[in-house]
matplotlib code that plots the C-alpha trace (Angstrom):
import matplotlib.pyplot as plt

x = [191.4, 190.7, 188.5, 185.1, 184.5, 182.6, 180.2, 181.0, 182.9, 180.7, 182.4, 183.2, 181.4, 178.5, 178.4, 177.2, 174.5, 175.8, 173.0, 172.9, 172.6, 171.0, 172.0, 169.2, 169.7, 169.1, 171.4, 174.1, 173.3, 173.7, 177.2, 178.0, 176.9, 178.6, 181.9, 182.1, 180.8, 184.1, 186.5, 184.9, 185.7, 189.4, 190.0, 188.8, 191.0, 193.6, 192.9, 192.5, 195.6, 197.7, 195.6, 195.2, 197.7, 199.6, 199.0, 202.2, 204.9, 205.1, 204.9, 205.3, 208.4, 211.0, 212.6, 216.0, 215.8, 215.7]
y = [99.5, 97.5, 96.9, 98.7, 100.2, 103.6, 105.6, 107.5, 105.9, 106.2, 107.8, 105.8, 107.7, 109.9, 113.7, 114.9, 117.6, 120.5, 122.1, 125.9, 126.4, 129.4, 130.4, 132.3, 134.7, 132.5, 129.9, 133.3, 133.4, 130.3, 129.9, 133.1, 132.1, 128.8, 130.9, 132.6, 129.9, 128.1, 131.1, 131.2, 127.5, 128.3, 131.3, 129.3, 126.6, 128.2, 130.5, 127.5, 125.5, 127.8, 127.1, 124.5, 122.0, 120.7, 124.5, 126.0, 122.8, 120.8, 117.4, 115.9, 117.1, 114.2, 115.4, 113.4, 111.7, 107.9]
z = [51.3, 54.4, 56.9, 56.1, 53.0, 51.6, 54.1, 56.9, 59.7, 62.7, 65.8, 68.8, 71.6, 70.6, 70.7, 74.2, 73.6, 75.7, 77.3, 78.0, 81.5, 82.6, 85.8, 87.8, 90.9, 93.3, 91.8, 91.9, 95.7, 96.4, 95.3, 95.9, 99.7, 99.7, 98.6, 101.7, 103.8, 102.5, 103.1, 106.7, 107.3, 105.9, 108.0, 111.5, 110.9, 110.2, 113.2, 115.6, 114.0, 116.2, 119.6, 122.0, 123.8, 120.4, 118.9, 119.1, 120.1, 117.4, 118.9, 122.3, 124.0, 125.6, 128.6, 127.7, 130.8, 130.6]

ax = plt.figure().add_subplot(projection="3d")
ax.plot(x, y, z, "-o")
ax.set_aspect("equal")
plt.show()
């Protein structure tokens, strides 16, 4: 045997205690609100990627004439 001897190795990092969160309505509401708030925000942009002078293109157009 090496190193340390007899006992009970001690663990590198200590145990986290995992606390129960309990959730309460409002808490439900509130990401429940932010949820849509995010789907909103996803919907628009994809709704105003297709508008506006770049919208439907693709890039600046070159006429070919030098």
């Amino acid at each position: 045997m090496s190193g340390r001897q007899g006992g009970k190795l001690k663990p590198l990092k200590q145990a986290k205690n995992k606390s129960e969160k309990v959730e309460t309505d409002e808490d439900v509401e509130f990401k429940k609100k932010q949820r849509e708030e995010q789907q909103k925000l996803k919907e628009l942009a994809v709704k105003a990627a297709g508008k506006g002078p770049m919208g439907n293109q693709g890039g600046i157009k070159k006429s070919g004439k030098k």
